[in-house]
VOKOLSE-663525 format. One record per residue: residue in one letter; chain; x, y, z of N, C-alpha, C in turn. Coordinates in pm, 1 decimal, decimal comma. Example, Ala and Ser with C-alpha at 12.3 -4.5 7.8 and 13.67 -1.06 7.14 Angstrom:
// VOKOLSE-663525
A:A:1319,0:-569,0:780,0:1230,0:-450,0:780,0:1320,0:-330,0:780,0
S:A:1285,0:-225,0:708,0:1367,0:-106,0:714,0:1290,0:3,0:787,0
This chain:
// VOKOLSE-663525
X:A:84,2:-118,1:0,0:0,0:0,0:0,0:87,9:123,3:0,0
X:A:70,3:235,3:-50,9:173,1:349,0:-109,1:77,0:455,7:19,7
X:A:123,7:512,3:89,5:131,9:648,3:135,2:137,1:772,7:102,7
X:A:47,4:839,0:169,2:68,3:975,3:75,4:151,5:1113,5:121,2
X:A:264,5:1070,6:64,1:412,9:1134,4:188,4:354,0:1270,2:213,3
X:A:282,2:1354,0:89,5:306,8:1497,3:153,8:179,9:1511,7:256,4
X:A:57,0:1418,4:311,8:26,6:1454,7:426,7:109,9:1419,3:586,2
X:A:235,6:1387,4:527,5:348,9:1347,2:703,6:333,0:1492,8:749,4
X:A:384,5:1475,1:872,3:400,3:1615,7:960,3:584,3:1626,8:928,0
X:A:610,6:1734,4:864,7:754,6:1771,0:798,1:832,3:1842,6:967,3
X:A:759,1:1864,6:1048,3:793,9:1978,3:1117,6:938,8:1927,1:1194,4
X:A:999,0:1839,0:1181,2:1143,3:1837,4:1213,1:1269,6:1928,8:1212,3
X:A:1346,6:1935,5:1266,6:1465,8:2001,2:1314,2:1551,5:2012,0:1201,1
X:A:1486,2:2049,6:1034,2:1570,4:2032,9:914,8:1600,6:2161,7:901,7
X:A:1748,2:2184,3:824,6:1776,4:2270,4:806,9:1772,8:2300,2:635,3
X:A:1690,6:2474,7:634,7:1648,5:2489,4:522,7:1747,0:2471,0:401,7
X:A:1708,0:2441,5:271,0:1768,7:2383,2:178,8:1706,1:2391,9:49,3
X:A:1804,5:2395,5:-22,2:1742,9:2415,8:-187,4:1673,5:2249,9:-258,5
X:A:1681,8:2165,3:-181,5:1612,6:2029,9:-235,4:1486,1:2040,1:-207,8
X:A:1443,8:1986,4:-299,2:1320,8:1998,8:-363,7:1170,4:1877,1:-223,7
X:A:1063,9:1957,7:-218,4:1015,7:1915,4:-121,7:1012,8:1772,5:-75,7
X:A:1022,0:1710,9:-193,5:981,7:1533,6:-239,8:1117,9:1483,0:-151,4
X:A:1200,9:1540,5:-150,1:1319,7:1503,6:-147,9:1354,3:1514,7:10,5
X:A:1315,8:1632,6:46,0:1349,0:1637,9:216,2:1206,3:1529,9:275,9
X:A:1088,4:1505,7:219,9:1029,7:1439,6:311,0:1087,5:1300,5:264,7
X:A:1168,8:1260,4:159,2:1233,1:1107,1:157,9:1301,6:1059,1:266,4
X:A:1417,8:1199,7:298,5:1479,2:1182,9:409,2:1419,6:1177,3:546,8
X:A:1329,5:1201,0:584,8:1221,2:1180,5:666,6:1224,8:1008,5:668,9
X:A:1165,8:979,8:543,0:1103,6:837,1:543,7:1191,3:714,1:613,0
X:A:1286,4:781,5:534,0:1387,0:684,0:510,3:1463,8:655,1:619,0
X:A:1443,1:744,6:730,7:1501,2:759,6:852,3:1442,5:674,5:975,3
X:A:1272,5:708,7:949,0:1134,8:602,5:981,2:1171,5:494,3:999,2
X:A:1232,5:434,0:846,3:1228,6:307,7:814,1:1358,9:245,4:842,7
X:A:1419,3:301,6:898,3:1601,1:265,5:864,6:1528,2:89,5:930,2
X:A:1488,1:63,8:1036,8:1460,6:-37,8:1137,4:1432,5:-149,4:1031,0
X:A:1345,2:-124,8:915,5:1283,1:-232,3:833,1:1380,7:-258,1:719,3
X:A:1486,1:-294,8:716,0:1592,2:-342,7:618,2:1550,0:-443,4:537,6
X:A:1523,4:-482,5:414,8:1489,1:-538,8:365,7:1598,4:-664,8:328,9
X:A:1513,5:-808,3:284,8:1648,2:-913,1:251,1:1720,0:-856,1:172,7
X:A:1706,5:-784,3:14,7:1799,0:-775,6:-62,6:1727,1:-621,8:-123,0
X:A:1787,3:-486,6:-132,4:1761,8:-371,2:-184,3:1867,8:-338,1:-274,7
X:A:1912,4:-213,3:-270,9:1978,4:-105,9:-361,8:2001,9:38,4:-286,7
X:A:2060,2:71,1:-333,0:2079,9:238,3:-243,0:2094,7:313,6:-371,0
X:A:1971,2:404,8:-329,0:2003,1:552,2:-419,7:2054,9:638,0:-375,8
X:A:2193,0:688,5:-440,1:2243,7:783,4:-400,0:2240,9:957,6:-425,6
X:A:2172,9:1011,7:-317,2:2147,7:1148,5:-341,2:2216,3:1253,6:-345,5
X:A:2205,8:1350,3:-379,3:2253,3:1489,6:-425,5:2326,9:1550,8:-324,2
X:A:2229,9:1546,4:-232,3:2321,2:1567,7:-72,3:2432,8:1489,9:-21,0
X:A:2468,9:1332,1:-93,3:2535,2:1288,4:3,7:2539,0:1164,0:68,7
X:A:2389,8:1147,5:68,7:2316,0:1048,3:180,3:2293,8:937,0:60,4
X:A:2258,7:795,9:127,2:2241,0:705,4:53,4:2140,2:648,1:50,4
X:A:1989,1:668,4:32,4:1872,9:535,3:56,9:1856,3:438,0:18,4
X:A:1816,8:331,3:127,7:1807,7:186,0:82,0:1614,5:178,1:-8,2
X:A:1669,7:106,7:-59,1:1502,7:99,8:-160,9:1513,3:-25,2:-206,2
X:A:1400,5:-71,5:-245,3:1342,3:-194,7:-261,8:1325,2:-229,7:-441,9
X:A:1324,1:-100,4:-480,0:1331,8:-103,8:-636,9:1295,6:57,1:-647,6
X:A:1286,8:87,6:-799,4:1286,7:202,0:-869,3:1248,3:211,2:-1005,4
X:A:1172,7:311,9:-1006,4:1150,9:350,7:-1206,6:1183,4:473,3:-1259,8
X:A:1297,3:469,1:-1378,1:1328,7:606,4:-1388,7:1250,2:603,6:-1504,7
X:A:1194,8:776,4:-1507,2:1132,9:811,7:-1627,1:1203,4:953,4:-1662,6
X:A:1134,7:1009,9:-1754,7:1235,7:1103,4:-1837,7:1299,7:1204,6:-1741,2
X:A:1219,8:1298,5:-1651,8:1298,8:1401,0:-1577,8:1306,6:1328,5:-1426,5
X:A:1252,6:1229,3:-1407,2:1277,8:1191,9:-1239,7:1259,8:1018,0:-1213,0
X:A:1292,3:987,4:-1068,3:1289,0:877,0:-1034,7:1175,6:805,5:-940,1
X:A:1106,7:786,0:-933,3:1026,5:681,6:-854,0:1093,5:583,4:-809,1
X:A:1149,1:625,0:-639,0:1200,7:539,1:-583,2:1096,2:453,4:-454,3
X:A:1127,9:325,8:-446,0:1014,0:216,8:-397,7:1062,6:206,6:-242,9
X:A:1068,1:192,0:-195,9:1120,1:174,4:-2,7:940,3:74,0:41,9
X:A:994,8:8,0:129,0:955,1:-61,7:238,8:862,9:2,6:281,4
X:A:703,3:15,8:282,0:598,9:64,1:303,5:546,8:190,8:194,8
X:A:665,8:237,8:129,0:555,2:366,0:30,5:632,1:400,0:-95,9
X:A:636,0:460,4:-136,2:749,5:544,3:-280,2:735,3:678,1:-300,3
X:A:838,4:753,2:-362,2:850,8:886,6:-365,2:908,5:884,9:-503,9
X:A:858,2:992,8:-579,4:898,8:1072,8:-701,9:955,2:1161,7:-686,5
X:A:1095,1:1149,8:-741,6:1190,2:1267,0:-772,2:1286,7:1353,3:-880,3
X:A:1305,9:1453,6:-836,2:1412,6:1484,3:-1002,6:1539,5:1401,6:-1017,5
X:A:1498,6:1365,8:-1114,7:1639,3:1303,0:-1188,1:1749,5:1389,0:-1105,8
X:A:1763,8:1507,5:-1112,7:1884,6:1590,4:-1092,3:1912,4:1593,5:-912,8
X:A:1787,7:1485,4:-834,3:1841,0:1486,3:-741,9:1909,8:1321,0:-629,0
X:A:1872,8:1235,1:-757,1:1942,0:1107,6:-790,6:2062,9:1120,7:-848,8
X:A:2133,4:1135,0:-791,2:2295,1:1080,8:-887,1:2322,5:940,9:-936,3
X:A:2283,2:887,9:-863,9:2338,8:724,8:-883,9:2224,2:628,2:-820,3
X:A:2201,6:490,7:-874,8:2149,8:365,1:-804,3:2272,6:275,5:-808,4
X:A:2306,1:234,8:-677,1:2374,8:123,3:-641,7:2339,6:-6,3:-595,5
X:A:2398,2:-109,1:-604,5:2368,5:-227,5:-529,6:2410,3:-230,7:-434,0
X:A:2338,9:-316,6:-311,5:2360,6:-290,4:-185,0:2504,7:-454,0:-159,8
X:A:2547,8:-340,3:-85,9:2726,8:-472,0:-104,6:2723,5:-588,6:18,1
X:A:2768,0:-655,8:-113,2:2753,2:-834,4:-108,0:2900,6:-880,8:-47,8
X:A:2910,8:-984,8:24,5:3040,8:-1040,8:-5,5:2978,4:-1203,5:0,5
X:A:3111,0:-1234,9:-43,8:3114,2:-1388,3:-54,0:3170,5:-1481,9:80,7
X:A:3169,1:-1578,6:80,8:3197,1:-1662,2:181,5:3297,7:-1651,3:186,9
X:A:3338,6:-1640,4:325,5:3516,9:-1639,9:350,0:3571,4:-1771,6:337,2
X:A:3700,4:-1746,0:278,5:3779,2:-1894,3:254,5:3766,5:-2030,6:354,0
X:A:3736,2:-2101,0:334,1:3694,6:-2169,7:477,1:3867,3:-2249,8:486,1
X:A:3945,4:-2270,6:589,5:4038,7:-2300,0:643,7:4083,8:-2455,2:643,3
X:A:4127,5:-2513,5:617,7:4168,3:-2648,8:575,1:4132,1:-2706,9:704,2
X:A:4075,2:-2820,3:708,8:4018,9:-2881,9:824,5:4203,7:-2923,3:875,3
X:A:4185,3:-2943,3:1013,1:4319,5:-2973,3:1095,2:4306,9:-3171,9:1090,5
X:A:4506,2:-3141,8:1105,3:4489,1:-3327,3:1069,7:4567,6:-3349,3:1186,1
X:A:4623,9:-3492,4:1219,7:4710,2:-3504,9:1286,3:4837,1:-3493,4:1290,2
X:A:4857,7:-3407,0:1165,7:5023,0:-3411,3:1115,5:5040,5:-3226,5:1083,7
X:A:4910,9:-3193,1:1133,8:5029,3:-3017,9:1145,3:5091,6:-2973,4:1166,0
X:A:5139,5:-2982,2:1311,9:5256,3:-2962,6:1339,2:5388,6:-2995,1:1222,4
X:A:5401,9:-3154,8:1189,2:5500,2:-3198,0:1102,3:5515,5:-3089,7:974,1
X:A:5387,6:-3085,9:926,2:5341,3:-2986,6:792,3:5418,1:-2860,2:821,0
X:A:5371,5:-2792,2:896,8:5420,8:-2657,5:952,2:5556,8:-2629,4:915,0
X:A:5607,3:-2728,3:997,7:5745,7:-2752,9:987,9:5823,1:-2784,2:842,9
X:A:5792,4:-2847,6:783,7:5829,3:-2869,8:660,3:5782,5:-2759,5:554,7
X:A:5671,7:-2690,8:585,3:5647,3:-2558,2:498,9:5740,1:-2463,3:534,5
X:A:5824,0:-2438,5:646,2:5917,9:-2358,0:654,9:6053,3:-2377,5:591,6
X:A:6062,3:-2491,0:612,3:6174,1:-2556,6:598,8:6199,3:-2524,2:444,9
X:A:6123,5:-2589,8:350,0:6162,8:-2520,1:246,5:6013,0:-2478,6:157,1
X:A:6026,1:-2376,7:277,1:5935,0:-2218,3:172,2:5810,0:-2258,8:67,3
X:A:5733,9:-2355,5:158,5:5600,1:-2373,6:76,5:5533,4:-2348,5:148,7
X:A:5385,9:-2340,7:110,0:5227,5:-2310,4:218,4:5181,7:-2461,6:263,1
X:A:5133,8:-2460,3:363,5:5127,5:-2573,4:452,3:5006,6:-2580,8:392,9
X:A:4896,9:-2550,4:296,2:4770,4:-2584,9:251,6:4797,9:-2637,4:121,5
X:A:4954,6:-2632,5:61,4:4987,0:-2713,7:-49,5:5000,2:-2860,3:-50,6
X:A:5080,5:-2837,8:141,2:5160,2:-2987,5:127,0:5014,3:-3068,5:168,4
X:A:4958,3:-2959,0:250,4:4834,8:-3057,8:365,7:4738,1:-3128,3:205,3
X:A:4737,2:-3069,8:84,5:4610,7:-3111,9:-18,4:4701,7:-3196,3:-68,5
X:A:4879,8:-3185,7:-84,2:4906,7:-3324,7:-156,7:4881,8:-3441,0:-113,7
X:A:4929,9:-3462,6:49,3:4863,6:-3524,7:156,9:4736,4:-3613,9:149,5
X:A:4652,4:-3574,1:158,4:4477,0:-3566,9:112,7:4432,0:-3627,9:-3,1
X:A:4513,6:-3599,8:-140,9:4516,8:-3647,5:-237,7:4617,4:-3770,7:-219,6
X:A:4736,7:-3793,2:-208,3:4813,2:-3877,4:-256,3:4778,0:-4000,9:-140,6
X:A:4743,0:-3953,6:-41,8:4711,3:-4093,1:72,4:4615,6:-4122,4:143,6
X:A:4530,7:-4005,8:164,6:4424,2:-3963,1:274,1:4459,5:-3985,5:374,0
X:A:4591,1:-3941,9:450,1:4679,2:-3896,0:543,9:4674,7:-4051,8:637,1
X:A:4693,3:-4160,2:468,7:4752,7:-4284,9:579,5:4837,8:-4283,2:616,1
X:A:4993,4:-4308,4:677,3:5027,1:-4339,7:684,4:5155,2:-4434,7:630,8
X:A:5060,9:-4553,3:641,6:5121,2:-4686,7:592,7:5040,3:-4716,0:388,4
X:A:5027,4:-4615,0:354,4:4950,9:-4633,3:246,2:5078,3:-4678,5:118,3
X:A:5019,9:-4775,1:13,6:5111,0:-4828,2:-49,7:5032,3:-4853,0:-203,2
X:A:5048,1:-4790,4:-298,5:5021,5:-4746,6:-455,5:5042,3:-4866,4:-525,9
X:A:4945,8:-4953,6:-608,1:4982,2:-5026,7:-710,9:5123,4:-5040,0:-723,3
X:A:5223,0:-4872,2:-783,7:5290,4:-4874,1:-828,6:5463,5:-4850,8:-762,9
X:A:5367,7:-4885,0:-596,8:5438,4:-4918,0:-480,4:5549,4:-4760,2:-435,5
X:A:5447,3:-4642,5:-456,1:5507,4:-4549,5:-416,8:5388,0:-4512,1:-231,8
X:A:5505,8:-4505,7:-134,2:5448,0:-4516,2:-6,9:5480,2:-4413,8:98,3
X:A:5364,3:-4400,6:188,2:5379,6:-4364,8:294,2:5277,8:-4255,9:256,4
X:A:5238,8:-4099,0:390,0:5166,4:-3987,4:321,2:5211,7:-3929,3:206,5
X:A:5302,4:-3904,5:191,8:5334,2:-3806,2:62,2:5341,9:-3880,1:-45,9
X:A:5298,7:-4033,9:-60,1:5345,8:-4120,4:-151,3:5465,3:-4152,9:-233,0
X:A:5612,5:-4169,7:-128,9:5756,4:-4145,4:-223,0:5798,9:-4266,9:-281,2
X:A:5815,3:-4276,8:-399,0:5924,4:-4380,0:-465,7:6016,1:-4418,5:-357,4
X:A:6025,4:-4557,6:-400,7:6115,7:-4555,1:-243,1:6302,6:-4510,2:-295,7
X:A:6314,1:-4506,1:-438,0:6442,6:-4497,8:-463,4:6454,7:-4278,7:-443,6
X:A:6355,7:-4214,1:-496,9:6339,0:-4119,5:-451,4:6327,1:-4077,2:-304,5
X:A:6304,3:-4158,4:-196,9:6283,8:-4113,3:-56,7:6444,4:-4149,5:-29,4
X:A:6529,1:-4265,9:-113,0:6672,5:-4277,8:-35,6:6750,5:-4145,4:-81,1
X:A:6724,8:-4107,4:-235,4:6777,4:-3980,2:-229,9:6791,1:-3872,2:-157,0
X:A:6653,5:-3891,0:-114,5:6593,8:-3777,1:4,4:6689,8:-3773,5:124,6
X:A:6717,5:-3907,4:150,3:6782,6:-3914,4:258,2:6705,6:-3962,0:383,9
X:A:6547,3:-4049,8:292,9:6478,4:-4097,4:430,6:6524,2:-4240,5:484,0
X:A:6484,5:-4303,6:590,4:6544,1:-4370,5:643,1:6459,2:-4511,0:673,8
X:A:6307,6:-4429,2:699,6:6208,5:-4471,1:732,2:6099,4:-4447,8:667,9
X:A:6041,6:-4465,8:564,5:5968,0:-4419,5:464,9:5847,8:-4400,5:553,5
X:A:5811,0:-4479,7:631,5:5715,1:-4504,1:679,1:5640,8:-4392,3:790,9
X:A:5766,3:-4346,7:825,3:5780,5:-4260,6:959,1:5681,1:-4128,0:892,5
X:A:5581,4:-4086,7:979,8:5510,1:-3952,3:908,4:5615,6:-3841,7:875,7
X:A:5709,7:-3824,9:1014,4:5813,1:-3663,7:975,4:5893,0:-3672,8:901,4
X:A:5992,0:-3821,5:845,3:6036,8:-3827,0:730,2:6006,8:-3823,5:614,7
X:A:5853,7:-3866,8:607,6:5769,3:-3861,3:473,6:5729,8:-3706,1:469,2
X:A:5717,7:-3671,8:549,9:5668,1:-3541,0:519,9:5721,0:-3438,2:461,2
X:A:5868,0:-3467,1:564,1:6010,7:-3367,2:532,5:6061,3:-3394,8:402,0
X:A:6112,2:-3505,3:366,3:6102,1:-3537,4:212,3:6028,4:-3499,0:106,6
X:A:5894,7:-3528,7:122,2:5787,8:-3510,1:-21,8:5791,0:-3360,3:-17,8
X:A:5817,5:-3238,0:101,0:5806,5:-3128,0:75,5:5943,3:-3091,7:18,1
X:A:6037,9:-3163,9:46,6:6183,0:-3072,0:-2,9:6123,0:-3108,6:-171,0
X:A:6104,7:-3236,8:-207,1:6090,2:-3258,8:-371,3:6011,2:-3184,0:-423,9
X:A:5869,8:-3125,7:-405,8:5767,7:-3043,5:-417,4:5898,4:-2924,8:-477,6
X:A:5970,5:-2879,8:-364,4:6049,3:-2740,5:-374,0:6128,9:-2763,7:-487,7
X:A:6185,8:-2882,1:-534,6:6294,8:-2893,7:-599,8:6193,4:-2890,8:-703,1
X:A:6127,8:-2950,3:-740,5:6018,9:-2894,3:-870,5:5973,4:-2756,0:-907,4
X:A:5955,9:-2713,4:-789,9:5890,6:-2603,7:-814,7:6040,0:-2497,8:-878,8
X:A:6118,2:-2526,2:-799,3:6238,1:-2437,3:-873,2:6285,4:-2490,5:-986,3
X:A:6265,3:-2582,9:-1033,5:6291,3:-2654,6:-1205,0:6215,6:-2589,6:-1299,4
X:A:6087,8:-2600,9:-1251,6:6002,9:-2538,5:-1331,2:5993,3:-2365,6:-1311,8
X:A:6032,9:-2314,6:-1236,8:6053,0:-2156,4:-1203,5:5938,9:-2105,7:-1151,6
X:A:5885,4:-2166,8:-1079,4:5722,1:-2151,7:-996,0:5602,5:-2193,7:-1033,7
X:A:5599,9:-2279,4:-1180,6:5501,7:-2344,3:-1195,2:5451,9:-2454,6:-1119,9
X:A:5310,1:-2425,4:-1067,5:5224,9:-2521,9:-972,4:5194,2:-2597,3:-1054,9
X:A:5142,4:-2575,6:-1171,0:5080,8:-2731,0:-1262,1:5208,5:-2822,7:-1286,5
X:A:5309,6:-2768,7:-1342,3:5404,8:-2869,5:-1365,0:5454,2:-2936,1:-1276,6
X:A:5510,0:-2902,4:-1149,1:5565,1:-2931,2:-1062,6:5463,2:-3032,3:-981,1
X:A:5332,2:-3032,4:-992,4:5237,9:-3116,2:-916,6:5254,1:-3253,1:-999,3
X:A:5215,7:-3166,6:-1182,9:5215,5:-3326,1:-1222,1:5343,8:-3409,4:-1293,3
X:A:5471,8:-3293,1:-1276,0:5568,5:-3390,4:-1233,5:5611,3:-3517,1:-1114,3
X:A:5553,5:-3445,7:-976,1:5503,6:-3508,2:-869,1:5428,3:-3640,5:-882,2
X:A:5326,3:-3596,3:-954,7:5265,3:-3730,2:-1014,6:5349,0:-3863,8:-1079,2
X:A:5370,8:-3767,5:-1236,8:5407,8:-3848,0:-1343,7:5559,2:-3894,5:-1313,8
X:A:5616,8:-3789,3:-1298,5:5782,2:-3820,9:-1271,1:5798,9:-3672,7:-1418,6
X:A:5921,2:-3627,4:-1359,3:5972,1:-3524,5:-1451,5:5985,6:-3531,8:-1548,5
X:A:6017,9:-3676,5:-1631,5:6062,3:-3750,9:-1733,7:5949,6:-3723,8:-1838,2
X:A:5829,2:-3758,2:-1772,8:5735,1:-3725,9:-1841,9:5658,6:-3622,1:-1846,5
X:A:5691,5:-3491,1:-1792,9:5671,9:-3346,0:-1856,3:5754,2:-3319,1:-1926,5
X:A:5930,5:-3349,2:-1897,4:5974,9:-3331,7:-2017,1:5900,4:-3392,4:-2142,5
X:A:5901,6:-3479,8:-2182,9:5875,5:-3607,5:-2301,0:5770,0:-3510,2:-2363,6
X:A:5670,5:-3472,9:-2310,5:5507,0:-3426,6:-2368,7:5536,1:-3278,3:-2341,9
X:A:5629,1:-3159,0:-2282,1:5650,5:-3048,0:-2316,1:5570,4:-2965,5:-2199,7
X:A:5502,4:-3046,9:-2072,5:5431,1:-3000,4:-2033,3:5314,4:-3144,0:-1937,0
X:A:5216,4:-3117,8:-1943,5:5129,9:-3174,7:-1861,8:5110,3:-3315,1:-1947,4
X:A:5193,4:-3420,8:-1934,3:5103,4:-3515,5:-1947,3:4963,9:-3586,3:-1964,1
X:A:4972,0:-3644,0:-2103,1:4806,8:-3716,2:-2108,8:4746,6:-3753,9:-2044,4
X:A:4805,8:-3822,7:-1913,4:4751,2:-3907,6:-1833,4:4642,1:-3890,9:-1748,1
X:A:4526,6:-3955,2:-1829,9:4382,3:-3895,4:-1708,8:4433,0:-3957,3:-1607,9
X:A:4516,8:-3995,6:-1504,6:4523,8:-4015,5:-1355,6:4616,9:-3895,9:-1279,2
X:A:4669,4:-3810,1:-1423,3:4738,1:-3688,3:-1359,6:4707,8:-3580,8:-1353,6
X:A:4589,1:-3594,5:-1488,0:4484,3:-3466,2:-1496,8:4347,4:-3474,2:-1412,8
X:A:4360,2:-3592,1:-1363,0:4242,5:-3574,6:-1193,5:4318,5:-3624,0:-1086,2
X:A:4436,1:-3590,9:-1115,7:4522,6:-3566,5:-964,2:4538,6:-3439,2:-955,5
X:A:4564,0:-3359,0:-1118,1:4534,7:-3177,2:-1049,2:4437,6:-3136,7:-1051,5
X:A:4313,9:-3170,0:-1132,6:4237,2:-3132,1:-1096,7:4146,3:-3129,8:-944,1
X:A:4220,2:-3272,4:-867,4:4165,1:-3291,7:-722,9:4235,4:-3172,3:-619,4
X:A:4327,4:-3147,3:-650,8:4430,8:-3054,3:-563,2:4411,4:-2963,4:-619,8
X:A:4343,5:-2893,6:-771,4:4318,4:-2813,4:-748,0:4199,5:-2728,2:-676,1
X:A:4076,5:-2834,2:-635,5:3941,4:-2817,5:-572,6:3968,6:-2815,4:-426,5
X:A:4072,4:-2883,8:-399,0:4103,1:-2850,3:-231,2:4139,8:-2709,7:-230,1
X:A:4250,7:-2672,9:-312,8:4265,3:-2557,6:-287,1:4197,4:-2402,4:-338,9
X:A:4121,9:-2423,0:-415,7:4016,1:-2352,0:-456,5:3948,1:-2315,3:-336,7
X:A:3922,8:-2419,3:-248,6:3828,9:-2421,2:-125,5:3884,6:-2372,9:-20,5
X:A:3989,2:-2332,2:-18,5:4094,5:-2237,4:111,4:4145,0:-2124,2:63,6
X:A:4199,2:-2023,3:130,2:4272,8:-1913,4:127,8:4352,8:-1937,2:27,7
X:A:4388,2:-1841,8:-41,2:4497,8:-1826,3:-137,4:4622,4:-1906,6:-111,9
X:A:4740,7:-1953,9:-168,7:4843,5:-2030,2:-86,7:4923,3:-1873,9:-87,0
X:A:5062,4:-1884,4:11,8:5183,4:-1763,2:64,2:5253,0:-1863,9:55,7
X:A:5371,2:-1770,2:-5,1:5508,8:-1854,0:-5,1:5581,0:-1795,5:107,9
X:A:5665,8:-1808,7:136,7:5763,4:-1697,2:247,4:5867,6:-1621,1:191,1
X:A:5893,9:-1692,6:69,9:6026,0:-1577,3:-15,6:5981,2:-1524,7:-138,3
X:A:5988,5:-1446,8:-193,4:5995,2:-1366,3:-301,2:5985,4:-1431,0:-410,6
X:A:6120,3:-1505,8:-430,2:6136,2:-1620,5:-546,8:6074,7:-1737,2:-555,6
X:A:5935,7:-1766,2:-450,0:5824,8:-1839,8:-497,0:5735,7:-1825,1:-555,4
X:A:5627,2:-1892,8:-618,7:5532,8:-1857,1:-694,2:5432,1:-1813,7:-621,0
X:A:5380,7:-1717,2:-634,2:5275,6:-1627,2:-601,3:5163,7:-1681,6:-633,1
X:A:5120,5:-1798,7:-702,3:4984,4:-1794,6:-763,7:4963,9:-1908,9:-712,1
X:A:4854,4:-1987,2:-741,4:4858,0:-2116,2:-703,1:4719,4:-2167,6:-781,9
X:A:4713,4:-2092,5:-933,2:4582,8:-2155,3:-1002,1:4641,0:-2280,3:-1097,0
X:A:4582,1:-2390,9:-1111,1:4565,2:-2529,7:-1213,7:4554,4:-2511,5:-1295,5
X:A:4562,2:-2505,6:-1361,2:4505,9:-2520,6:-1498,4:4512,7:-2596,2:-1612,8
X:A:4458,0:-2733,1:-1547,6:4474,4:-2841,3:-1646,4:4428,8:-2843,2:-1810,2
X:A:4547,4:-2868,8:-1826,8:4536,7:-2894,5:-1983,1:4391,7:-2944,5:-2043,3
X:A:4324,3:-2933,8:-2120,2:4220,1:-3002,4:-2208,0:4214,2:-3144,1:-2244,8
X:A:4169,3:-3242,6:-2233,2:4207,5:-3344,8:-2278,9:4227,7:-3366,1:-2452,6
């Protein structure tokens, strides 16, 4: 039901002004109503300054018919500057659920200069933070290491979580500096073996490597941006798997 603003009682504490009558009793209204916020509006922004929330609007040739929460008011165009949308945000990054191996993680993200939401999704992906987990292709433990790659490493105990951990993150690093901060390569070198990004120039055919980044890349889509700690890491941390 629409109201008929100019019988309100105006007699408030306003100070006189060249805006046009329609316009000082809006500010009236709108002041009324601040209490009744609607689920989803717009703000018109006025001549003076001020911003009203409104429910919708119709502009016609010299003015605006603006809609608010119990009535509407007609005004000059010239005393509308702007309609805005009323500001939105999005869901905040939600935080990588905690495992039993943060601490270890932590530690090894310092150690050599990765984000602990990189190593925690290789983790997740490559084992689902078994342990004792062991690959067809008999690459083991959480980080899933070759075992001739973990002696390089210098592990001892493949098995052990802080050696697996400390390991699969130094190799992560050593990729990532081969490739000069590329996250896709360096993941699905991780995967494939280096041999075979060299060979194919890049990301391998292999649908088990292109939904191994694509899985790590949905974990991390789903958290905060990744941070490196030095300069000369890669800043970005988007996938972008090749096409099949």
């Amino acid at each position: 039901m629409d109201y008929e603003l100019s019988t309100m009682d105006c007699r408030l504490p306003l100070r006189r002004s060249t805006f046009s009558a329609p316009l000082r009793y809006l500010l009236i209204f709108a002041t009324l109503l601040a209490w009744a916020t609607p689920a989803a509006a717009e703000y018109a922004v006025l001549r003076n300054g001020q911003r009203i929330r409104i429910t919708g609007y119709e502009q016609r040739d010299a003015s605006y018919i603006l809609h608010m929460r119990g009535g509407r008011v007609e005004l000059s165009a010239a005393d509308v500057l702007a309609i805005e949308p009323e500001d939105t945000f999005g869901p905040a990054a939600a935080p990588m659920p905690r495992t039993p191996y943060d601490s270890l993680i932590t530690a090894a993200a310092l150690r050599h200069r990765l984000d602990e939401k990189l190593i925690t999704s290789v983790i997740a992906v490559e084992s689902n933070f078994d342990p004792r987990a062991v690959s067809p292709k008999n690459a083991r433990g959480l980080m899933q290491l070759m075992p001739d790659t973990a002696r390089r490493l210098g592990v001892t105990d493949i098995f052990d979580p802080e050696q697996n951990i400390n390991a699969g993150a130094r190799y992560l690093r050593e990729l990532l500096d081969r490739y000069s901060g590329d996250l896709t390569l360096a993941l699905a070198a991780y995967n494939a073996g280096p041999e075979r990004v060299t060979q194919y120039r890049g990301v391998p055919p292999f649908p088990e490597t292109r939904a191994y980044l694509s899985r790590i890349s949905a974990r991390l889509k789903d958290s905060a941006p990744l941070t490196f700690s030095t300069a000369s890491a890669p800043t970005a941390a988007t996938i972008a798997t090749a096409a099949p």
